[in-house]
DRENBA-511928 format. One record per residue (C-alpha): residue number from 0; x, y, z; residue in three letters. Coordinates in Angstrom, 3 decimals. Layout:
# residues N
<pt><i>NUM</i><u>X</u><v>Y</v><w>Z</w><aa>ALA</aa></pt>
...
# end
This chain:
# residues 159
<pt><i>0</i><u>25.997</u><v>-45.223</v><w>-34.726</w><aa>UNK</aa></pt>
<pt><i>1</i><u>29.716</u><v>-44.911</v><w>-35.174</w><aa>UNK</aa></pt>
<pt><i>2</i><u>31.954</u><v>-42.670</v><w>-33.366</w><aa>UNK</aa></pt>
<pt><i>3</i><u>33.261</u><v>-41.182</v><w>-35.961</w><aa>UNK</aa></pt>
<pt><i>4</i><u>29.652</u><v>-40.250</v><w>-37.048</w><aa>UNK</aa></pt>
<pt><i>5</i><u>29.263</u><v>-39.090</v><w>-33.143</w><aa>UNK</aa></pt>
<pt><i>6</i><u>32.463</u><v>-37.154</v><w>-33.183</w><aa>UNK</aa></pt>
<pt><i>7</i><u>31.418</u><v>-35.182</v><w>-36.321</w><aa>UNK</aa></pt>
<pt><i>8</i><u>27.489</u><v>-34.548</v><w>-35.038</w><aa>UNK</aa></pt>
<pt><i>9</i><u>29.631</u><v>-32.419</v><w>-32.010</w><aa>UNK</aa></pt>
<pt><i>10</i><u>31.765</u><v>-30.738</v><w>-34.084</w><aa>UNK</aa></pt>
<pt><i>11</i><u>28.637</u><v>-29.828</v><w>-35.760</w><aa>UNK</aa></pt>
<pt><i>12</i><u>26.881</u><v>-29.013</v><w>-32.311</w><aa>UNK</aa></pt>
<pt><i>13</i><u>29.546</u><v>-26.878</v><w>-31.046</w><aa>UNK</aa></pt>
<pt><i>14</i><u>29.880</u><v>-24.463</v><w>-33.650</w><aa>UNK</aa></pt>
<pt><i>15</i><u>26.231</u><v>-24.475</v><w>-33.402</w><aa>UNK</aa></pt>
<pt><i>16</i><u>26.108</u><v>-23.596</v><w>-29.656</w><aa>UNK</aa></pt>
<pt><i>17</i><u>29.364</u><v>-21.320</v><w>-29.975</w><aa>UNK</aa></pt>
<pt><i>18</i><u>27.291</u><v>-19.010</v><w>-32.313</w><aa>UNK</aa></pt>
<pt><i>19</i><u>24.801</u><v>-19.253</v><w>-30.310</w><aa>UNK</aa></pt>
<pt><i>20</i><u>26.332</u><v>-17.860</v><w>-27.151</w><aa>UNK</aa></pt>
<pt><i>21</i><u>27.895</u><v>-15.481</v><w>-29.022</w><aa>UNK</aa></pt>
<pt><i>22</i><u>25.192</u><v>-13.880</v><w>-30.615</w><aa>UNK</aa></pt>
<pt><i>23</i><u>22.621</u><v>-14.249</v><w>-27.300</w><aa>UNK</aa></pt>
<pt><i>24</i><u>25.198</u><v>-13.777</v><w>-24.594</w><aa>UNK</aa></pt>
<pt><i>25</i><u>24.318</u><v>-17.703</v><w>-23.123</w><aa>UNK</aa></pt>
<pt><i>26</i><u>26.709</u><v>-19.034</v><w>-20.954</w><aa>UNK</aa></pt>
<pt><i>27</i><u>28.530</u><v>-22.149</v><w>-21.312</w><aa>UNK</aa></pt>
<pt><i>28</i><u>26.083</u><v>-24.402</v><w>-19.031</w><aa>UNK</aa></pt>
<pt><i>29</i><u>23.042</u><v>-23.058</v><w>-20.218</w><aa>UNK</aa></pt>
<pt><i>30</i><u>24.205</u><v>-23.899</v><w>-23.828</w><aa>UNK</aa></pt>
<pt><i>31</i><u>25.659</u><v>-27.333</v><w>-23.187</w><aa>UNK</aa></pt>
<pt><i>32</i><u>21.800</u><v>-27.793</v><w>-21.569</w><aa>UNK</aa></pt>
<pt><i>33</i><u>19.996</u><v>-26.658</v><w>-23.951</w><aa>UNK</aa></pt>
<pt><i>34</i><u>21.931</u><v>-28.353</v><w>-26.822</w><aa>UNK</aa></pt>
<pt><i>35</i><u>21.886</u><v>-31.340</v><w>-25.138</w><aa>UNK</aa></pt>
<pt><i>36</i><u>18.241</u><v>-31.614</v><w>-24.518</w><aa>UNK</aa></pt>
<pt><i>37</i><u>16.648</u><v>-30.204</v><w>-27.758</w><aa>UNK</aa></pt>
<pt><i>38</i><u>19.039</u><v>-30.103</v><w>-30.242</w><aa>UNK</aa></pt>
<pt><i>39</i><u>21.223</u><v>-32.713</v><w>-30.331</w><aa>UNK</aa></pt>
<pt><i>40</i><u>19.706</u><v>-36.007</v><w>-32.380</w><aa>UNK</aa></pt>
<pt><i>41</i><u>16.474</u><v>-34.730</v><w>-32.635</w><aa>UNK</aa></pt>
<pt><i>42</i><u>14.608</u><v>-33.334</v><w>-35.717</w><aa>UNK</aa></pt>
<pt><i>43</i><u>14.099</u><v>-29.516</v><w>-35.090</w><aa>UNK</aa></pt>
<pt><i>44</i><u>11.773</u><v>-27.777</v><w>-37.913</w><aa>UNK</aa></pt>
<pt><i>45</i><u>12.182</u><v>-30.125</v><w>-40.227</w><aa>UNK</aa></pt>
<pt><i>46</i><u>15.712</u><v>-30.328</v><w>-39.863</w><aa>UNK</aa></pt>
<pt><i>47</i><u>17.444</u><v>-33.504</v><w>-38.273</w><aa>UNK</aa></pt>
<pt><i>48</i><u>20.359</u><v>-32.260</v><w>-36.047</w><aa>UNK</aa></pt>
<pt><i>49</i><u>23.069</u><v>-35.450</v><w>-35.999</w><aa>UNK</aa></pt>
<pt><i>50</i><u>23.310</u><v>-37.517</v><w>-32.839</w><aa>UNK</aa></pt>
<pt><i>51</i><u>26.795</u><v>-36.443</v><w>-30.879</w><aa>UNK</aa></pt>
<pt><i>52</i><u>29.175</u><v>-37.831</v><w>-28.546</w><aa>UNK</aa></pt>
<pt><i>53</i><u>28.277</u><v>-35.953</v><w>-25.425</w><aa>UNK</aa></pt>
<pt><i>54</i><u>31.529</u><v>-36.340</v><w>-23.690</w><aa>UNK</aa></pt>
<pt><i>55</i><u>33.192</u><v>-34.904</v><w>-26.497</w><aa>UNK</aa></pt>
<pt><i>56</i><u>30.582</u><v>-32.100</v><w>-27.590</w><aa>UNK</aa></pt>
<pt><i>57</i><u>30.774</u><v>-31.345</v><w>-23.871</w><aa>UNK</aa></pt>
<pt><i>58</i><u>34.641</u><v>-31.370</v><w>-23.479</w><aa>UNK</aa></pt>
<pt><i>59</i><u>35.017</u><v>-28.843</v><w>-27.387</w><aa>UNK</aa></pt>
<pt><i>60</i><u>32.134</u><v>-26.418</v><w>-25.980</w><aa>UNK</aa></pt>
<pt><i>61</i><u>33.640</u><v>-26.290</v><w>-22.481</w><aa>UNK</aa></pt>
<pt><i>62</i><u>37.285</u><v>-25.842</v><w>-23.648</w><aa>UNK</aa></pt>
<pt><i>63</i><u>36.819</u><v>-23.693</v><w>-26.644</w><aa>UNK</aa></pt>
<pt><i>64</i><u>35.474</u><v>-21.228</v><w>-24.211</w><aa>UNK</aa></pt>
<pt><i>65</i><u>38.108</u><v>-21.696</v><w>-21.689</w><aa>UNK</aa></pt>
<pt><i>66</i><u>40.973</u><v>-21.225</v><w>-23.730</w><aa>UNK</aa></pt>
<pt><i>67</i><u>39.624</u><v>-18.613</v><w>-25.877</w><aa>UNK</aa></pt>
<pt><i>68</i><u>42.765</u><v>-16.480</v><w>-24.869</w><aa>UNK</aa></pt>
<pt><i>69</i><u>45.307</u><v>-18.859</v><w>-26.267</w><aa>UNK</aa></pt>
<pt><i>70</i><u>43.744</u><v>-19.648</v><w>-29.505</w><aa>UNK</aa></pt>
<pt><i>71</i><u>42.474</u><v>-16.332</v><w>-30.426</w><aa>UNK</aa></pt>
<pt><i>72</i><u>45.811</u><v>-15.110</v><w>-31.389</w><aa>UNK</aa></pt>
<pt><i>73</i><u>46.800</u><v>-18.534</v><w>-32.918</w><aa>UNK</aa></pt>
<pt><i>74</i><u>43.700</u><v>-17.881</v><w>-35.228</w><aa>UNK</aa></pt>
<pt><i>75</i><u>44.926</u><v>-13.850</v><w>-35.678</w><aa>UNK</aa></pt>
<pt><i>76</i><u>48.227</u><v>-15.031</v><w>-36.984</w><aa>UNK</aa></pt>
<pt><i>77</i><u>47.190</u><v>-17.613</v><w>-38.894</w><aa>UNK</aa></pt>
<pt><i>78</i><u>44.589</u><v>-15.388</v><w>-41.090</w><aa>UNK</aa></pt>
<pt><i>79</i><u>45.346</u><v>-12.607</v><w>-43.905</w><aa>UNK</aa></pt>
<pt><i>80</i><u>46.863</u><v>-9.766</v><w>-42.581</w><aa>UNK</aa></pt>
<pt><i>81</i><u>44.391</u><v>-7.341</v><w>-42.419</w><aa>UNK</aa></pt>
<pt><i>82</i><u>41.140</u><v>-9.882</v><w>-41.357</w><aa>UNK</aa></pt>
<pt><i>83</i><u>41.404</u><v>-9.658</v><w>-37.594</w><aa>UNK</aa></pt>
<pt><i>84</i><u>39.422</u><v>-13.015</v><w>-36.254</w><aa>UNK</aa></pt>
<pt><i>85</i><u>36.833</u><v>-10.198</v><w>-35.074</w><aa>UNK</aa></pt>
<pt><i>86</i><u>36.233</u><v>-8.724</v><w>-38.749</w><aa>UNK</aa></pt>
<pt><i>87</i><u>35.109</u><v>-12.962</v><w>-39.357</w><aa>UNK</aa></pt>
<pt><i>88</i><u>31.518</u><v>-13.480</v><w>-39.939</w><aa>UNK</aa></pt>
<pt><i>89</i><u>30.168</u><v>-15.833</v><w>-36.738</w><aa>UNK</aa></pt>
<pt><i>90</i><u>29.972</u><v>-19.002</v><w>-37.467</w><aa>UNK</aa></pt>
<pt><i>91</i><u>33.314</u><v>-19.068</v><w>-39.478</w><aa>UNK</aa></pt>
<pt><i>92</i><u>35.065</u><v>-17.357</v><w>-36.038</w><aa>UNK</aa></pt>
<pt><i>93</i><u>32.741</u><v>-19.887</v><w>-34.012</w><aa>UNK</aa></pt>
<pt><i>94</i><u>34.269</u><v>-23.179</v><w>-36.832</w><aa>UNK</aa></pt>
<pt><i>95</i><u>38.063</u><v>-21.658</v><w>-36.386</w><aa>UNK</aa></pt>
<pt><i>96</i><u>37.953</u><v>-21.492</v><w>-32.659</w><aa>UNK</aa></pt>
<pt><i>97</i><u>37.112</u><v>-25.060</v><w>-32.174</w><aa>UNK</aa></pt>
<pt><i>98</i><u>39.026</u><v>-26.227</v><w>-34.598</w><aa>UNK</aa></pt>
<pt><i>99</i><u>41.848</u><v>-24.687</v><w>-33.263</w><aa>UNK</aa></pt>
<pt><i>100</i><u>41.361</u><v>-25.660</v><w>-29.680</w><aa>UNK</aa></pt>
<pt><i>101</i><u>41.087</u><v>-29.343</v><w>-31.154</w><aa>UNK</aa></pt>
<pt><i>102</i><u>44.334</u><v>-28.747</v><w>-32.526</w><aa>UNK</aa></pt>
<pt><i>103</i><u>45.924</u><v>-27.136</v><w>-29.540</w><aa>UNK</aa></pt>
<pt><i>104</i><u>44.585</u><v>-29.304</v><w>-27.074</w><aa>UNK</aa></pt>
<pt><i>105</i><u>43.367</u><v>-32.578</v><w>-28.007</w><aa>UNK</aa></pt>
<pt><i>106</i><u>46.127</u><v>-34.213</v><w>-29.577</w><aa>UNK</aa></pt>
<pt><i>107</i><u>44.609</u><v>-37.547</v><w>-29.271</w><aa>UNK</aa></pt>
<pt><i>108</i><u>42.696</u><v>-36.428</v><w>-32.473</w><aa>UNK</aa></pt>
<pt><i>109</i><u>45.084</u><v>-36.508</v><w>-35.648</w><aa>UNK</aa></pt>
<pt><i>110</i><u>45.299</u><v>-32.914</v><w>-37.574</w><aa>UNK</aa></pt>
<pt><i>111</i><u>44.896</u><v>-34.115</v><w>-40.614</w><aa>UNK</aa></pt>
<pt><i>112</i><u>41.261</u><v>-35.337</v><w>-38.994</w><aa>UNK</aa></pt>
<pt><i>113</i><u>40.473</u><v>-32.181</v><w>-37.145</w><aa>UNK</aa></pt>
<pt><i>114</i><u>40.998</u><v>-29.867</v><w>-40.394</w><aa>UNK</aa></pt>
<pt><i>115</i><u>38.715</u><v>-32.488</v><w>-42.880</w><aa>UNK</aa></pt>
<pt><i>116</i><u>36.349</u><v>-32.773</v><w>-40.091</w><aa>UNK</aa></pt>
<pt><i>117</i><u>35.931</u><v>-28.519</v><w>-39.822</w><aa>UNK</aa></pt>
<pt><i>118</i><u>36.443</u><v>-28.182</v><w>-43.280</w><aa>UNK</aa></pt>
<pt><i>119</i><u>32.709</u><v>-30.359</v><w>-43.634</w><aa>UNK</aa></pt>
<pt><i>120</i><u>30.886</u><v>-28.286</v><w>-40.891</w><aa>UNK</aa></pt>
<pt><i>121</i><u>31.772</u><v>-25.359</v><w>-43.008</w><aa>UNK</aa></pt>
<pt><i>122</i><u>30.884</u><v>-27.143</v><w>-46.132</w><aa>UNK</aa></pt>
<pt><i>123</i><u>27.227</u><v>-27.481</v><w>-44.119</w><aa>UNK</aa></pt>
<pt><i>124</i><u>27.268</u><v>-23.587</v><w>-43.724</w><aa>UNK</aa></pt>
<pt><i>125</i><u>28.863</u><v>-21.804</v><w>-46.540</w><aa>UNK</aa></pt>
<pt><i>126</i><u>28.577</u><v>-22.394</v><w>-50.156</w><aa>UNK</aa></pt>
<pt><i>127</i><u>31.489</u><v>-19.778</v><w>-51.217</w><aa>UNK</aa></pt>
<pt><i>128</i><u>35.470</u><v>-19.689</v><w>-50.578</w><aa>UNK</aa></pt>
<pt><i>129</i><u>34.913</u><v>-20.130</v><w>-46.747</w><aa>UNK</aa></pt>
<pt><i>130</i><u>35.835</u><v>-23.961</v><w>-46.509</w><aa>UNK</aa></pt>
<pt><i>131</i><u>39.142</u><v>-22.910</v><w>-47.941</w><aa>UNK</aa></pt>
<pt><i>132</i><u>39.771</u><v>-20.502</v><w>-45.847</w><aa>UNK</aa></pt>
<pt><i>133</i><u>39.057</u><v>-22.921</v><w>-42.603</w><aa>UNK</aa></pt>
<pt><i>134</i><u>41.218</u><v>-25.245</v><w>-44.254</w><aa>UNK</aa></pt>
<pt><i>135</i><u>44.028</u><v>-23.121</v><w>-45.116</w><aa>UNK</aa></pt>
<pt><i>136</i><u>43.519</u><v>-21.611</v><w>-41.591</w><aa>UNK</aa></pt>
<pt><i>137</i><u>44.033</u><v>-24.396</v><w>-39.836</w><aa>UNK</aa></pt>
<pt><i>138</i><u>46.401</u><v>-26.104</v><w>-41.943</w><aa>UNK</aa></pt>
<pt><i>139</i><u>48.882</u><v>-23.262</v><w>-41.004</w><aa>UNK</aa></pt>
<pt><i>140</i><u>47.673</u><v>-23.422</v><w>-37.273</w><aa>UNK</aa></pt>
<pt><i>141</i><u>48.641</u><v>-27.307</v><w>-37.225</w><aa>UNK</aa></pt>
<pt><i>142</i><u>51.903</u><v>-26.766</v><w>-39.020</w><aa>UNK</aa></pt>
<pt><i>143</i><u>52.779</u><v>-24.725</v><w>-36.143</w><aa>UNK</aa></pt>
<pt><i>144</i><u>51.436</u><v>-26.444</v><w>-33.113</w><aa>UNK</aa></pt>
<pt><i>145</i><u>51.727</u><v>-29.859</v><w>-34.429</w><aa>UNK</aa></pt>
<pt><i>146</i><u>54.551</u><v>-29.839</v><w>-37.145</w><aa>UNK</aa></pt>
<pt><i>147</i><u>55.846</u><v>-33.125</v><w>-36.343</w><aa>UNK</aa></pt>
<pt><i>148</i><u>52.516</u><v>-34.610</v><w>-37.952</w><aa>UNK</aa></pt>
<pt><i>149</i><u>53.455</u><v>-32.672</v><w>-41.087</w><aa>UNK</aa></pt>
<pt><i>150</i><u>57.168</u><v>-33.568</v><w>-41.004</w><aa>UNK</aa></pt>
<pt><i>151</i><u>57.880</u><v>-34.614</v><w>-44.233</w><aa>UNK</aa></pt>
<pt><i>152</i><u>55.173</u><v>-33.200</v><w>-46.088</w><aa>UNK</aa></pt>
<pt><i>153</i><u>54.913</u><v>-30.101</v><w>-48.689</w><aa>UNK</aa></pt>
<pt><i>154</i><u>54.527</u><v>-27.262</v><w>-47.150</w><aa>UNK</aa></pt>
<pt><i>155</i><u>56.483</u><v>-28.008</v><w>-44.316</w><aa>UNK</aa></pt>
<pt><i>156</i><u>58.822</u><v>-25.879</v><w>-42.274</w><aa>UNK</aa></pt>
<pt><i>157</i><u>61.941</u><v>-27.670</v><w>-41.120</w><aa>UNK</aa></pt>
<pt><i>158</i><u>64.102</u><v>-26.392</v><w>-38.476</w><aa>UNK</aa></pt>
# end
């Protein structure tokens, strides 16, 4: 199995286990437990859940949580005025948080990377406008955390 494939079966897994607290009120060890022993690469009701790189899955779950006070308001600016990140259904608030935590805080992952890789998990979810919305989401949250990556490029701000 490649990493790549890894690194995309715990994106998948987080936004999993971040709905999940969210809607059960699970903390962050009992979820990285849980997804870790039933969910991750193992069929579950018919449905095959993606092996995952557990250092990673670990390291997204852990940190999107942690930092939840820094990139909530990254994710309020960056959507329509008027669509607070609490008015968002759950597992779009659940794909923009750790999208945007990958973006704030692991820059060892490109951000062109990061917003294809969240725009698929919501592909996996939603079969309406809300991949374009993730993308345009974080497209304008990478443009401002990480605008030298976009230097250059259209819809750039230079200053």
């Amino acid at each position: 199995m490649s990493k790549t494939v890894e690194r995309s079966g715990a994106r998948l897994s987080v936004v999993q286990a971040l709905y999940e607290m969210e809607i059960s009120d699970k903390g962050v060890i009992e979820a990285l437990a849980e997804f870790e022993a039933f969910w991750i690469g193992r069929e579950v009701d018919g449905i095959d859940h993606p092996p995952a790189e557990i250092a990673f899955f670990r390291d997204l779950l852990r940190g999107t949580v942690e930092e939840q006070r820094a990139i909530d308001p990254q994710v309020d600016q960056a959507l329509a005025a008027g669509w607070p990140l609490k008015r968002i259904e759950a597992v779009l608030r659940a794909i923009l948080r750790a999208g945007t935590y990958e973006l704030m805080f692991r820059r060892d992952v490109p951000a062109r990377v990061v917003i294809s890789e969240y725009v698929a998990v919501a592909d996996s979810f939603f079969a309406g406008d809300e991949p374009g919305v993730v993308n345009a989401v974080l497209d304008k949250i990478a443009r401002g955390v990480r605008g030298t990556e976009f230097a250059g490029l259209p819809g750039s701000v230079k200053g």
